[in-house]
FILUM-542237 format. One record per residue (C-alpha): x, y, z; residue in one letter. Coordinates in steps of 0.5 Angstrom, whole numbers, padded with zeros to 4 digits, always signed. Layout:
<sites>
XYZa...
</sites>
This chain:
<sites>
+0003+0035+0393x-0002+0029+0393x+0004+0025+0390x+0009+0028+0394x+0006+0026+0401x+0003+0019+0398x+0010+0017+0396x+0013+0021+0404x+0008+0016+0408x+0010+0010+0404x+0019+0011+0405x+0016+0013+0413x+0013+0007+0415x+0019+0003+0411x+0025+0005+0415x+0022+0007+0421x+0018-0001+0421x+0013-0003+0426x+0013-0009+0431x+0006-0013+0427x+0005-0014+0420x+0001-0007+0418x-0002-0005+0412x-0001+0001+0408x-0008+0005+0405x-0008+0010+0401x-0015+0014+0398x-0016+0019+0394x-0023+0022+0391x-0021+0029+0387x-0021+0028+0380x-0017+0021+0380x-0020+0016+0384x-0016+0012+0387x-0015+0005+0392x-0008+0003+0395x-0008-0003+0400x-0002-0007+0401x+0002-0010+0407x+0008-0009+0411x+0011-0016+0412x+0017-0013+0417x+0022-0016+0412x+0026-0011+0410x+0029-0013+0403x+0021-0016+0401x+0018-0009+0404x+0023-0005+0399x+0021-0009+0393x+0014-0008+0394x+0013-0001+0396x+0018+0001+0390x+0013-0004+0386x+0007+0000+0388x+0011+0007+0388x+0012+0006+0381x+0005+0004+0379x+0002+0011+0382x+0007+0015+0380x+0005+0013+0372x-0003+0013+0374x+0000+0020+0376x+0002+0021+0369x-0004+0019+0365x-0008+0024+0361x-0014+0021+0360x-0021+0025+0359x-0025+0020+0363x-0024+0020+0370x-0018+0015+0372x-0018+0010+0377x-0012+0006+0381x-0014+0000+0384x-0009-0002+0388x-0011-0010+0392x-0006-0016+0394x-0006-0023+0397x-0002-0025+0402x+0000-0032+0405x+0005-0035+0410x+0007-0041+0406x+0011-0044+0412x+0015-0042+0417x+0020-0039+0413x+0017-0037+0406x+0012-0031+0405x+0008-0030+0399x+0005-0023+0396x+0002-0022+0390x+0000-0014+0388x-0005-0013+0383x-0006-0006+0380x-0012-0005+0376x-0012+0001+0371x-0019+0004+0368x-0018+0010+0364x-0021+0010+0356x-0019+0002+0357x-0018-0003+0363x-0011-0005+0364x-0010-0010+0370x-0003-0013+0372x+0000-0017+0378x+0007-0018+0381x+0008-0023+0386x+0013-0024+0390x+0016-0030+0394x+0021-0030+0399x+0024-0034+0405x+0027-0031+0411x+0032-0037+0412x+0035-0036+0406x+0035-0029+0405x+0032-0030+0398x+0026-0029+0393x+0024-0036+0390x+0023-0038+0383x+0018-0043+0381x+0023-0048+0380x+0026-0048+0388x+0018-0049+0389x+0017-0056+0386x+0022-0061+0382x+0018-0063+0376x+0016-0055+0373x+0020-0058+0366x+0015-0065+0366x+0010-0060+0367x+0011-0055+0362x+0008-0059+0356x+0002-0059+0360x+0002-0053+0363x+0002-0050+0355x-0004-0055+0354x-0009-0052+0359x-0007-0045+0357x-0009-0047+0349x-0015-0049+0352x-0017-0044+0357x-0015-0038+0353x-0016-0041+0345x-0012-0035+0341x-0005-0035+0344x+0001-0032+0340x+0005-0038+0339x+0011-0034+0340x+0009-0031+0346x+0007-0039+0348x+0014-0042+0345x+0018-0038+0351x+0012-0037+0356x+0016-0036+0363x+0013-0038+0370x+0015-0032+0373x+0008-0030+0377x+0005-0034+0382x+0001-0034+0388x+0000-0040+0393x-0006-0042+0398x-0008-0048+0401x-0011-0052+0395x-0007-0049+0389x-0001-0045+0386x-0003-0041+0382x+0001-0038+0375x+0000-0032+0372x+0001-0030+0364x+0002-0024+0360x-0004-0022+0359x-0002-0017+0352x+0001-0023+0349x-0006-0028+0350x-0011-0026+0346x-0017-0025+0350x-0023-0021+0349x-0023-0020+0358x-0019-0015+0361x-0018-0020+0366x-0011-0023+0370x-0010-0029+0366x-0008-0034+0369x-0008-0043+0372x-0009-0045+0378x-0006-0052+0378x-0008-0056+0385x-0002-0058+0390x-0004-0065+0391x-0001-0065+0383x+0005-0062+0384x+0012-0065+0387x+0014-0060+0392x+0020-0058+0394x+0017-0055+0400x+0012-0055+0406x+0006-0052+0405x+0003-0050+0413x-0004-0050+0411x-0010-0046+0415x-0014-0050+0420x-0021-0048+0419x-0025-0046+0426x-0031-0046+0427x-0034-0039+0430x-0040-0036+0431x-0040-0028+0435x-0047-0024+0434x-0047-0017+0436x-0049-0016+0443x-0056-0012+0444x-0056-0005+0447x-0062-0003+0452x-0065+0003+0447x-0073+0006+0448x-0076+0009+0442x-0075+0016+0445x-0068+0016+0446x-0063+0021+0442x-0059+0016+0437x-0053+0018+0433x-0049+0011+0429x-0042+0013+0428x-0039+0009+0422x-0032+0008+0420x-0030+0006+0412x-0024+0003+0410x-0022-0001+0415x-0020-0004+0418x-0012-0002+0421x-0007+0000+0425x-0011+0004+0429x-0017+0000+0430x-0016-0003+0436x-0015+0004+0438x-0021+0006+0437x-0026-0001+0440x-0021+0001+0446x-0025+0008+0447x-0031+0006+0444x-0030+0000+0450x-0028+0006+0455x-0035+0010+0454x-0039+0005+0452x-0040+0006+0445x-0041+0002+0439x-0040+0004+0432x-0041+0001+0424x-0034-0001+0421x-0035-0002+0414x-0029-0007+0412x-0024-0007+0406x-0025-0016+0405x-0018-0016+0403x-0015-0013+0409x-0018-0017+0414x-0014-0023+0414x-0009-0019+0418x-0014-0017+0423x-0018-0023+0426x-0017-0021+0432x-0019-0014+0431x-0026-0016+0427x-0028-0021+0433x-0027-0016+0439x-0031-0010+0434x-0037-0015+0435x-0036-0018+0442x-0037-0010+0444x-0044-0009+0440x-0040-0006+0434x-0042-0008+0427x-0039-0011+0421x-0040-0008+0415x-0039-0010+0408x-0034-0004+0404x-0033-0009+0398x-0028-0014+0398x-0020-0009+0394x-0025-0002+0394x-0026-0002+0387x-0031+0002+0384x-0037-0001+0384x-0041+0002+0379x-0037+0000+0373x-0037-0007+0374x-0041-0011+0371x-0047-0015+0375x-0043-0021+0376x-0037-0017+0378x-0041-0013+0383x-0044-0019+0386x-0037-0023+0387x-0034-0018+0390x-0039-0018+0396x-0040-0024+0397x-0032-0025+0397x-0033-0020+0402x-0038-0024+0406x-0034-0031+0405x-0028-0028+0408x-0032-0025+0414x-0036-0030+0415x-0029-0035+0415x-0027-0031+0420x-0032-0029+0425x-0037-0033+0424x-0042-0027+0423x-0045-0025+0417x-0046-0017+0415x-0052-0014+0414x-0051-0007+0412x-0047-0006+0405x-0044+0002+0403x-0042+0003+0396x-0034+0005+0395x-0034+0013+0394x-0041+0013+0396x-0042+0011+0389x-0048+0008+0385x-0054+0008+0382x-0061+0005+0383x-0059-0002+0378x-0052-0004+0383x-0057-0003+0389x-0061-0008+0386x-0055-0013+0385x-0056-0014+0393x-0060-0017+0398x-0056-0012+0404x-0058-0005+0407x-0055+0000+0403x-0053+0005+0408x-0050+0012+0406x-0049+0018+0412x-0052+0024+0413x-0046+0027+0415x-0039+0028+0412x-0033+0029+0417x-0028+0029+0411x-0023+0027+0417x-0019+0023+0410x-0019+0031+0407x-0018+0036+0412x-0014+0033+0416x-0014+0035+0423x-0018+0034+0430x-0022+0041+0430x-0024+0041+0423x-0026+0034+0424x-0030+0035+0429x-0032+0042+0426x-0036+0038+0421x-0039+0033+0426x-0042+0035+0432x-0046+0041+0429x-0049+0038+0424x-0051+0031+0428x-0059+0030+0430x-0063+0024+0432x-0061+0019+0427x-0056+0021+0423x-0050+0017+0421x-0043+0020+0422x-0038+0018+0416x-0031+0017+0418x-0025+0013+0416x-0021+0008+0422x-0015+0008+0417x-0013+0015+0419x-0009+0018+0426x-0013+0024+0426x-0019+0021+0426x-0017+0017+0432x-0015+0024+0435x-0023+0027+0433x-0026+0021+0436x-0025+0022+0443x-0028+0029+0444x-0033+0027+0439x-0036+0021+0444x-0035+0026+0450x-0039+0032+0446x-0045+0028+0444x-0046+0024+0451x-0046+0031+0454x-0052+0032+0449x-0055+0026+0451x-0053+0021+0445x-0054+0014+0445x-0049+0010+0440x-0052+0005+0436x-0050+0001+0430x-0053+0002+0423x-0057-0005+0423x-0060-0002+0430x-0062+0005+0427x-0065+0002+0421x-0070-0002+0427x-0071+0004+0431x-0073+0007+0424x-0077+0003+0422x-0080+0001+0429x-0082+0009+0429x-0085+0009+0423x-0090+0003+0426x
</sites>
């Protein structure tokens, strides 16, 4: 049933369309785990391949029999190269008895109405090739020569300073289940097109303070895996009954939403780190788990000029090592909505309101309708009730101030 409505909810969104860039979520937290982040471009030819792309990855975790819980993580990158031409990668990881990781990229122009190869990207890939061979030899060291011989440059992704080319990673010998691949700076290459490059801003936004006495009733409301289409929805009645809430963000989701990250903070809500593509986090190693933060905290950072203060692990998983791996307050929830399980307003707020007391943090997801729906009654319930909305990073001062 699961399968049926992921694959339903994909094929809606494709022919029905939206009028701005969106990202497709998908999560699930039974006896599979899986993370599924993508971006709907509003390129119906490019929007097709990706979710046929994606729809076929899932559909043959889904098969998988392994013993040990299987995870699907599903992440991207996207990029305007210029005016015309886009650049998506899909990244898909697999964990099972062993790890499998794989990409797809894709790059089309709107103008031409094509998917590009490399060679319609720079003039000199035959002069580059013997090079190219090179730096896998050295990167890499045991390649099958074969494989080698005949290397294609069918996978790519473009950013601002480099084109970066990816390999078949069951045909390079390396001890790592990591995406094997070069980067190869832009400035060495002869394009054959133009690369609109990001200008970088200089932003700063802090959250703004609330006037909260230490025998008020608090309550923190938190959203998780953001942010999304209804996110803006959401500030808006948060704005509306001056509330404020701690959305702990997904990193590779928040290039498409600037806009909506700055106005979280210019409100009084909170941005938190959710991991960076919403792995999870207790089966990386010590480097890993701290790459993936800080790739978070970058981008934030890049983009709002506010740094995260508070981290939640992904499906509330950890341990006391991977708590240690970080320098950011490490906040779960005392209670659950189970808005991404239950699916409907009432028993949204069936699972809140009852079992909120002062200083509980409220768990939920702002990449769902429903609990967009949910959240209006909630606010209005726990007014009533004489509630004041605070942030995590508030609470936890309030705690401690408390406890003085």
């Amino acid at each position: 049933m699961l399968r049926k409505a992921f694959l339903f909810t994909v094929i809606f969104l494709f022919l029905v369309g939206c009028n701005n860039k969106e990202i497709i979520s998908y999560t699930r937290n039974d006896n599979k785990l899986v993370s599924i982040n993508y971006p709907v471009t509003n390129v119906g030819v490019l929007d097709e391949a990706i979710s046929t792309y994606v729809n076929r990855i899932y559909l043959e975790f889904n098969e998988n029999k392994s013993v040990k819980k299987p995870e699907l993580n599903i992440s991207y990158t996207y990029k305007e190269v210029n005016d015309d031409i886009i650049n998506v990668s899909i990244q898909s990881e697999i964990v099972t008895d062993r790890t499998i990781n794989k990409i797809k990229t894709f790059t089309y122009n709107k103008q031409t109405n094509k998917f590009l190869t490399m060679e319609d990207l720079i003039n000199d890939i035959n002069v580059l090739d013997y090079d190219i061979k090179n730096l896998l030899l050295e990167k890499y060291g045991n390649i099958n020569m074969e494989y080698l011989s005949k290397v294609s440059y069918d996978y790519f992704t473009i950013d601002d300073e480099n084109l970066t080319i990816y390999f078949n990673q069951s045909e390079i010998k390396n001890s790592s289940n990591e995406l094997i691949y070069l980067d190869i700076p832009l400035n060495s290459l002869k394009l054959l097109i133009d690369i609109d490059k990001t200008e970088d801003t200089d932003i700063y936004l802090s959250i703004k303070k609330k006037d909260i006495s230490m025998d008020d009733k608090v309550v923190a409301l938190t959203f998780d895996d953001g942010p999304s289409q209804y996110t803006d929805k959401i500030l808006k009645l948060l704005k509306k009954y001056d509330a404020c809430a701690t959305f702990f963000v997904v990193g590779n989701k928040v290039n498409f939403y600037d806009d909506t990250l700055r106005e979280m903070l210019k409100q009084g809500s909170e941005i938190g780190n959710h991991s960076y593509s919403h792995k999870l986090l207790t089966r990386l190693s010590e480097k890993e788990f701290k790459e993936d933060l800080n790739k978070t905290q970058e981008i934030i950072k890049k983009l709002t000029g506010f740094t995260p203060k508070v981290f939640r692990p992904t499906y509330g998983g950890y341990t006391n090592k991977i708590k240690k791996y970080t320098d950011l307050s490490f906040v779960l929830w005392d209670v659950d909505s189970r808005d991404w399980s239950v699916k409907k307003k009432d028993k949204i707020l069936k699972n809140v309101l009852p079992n909120v007391k002062s200083g509980s943090i409220v768990l939920m997801h702002d990449n769902h309708e429903y609990s967009l729906k949910a959240l209006e009654p909630m606010i209005k319930e726990l007014k009533a009730k004489g509630y004041k909305f605070v942030t995590v990073s508030e609470l936890l001062e309030l705690k401690n101030l408390r406890q003085e």
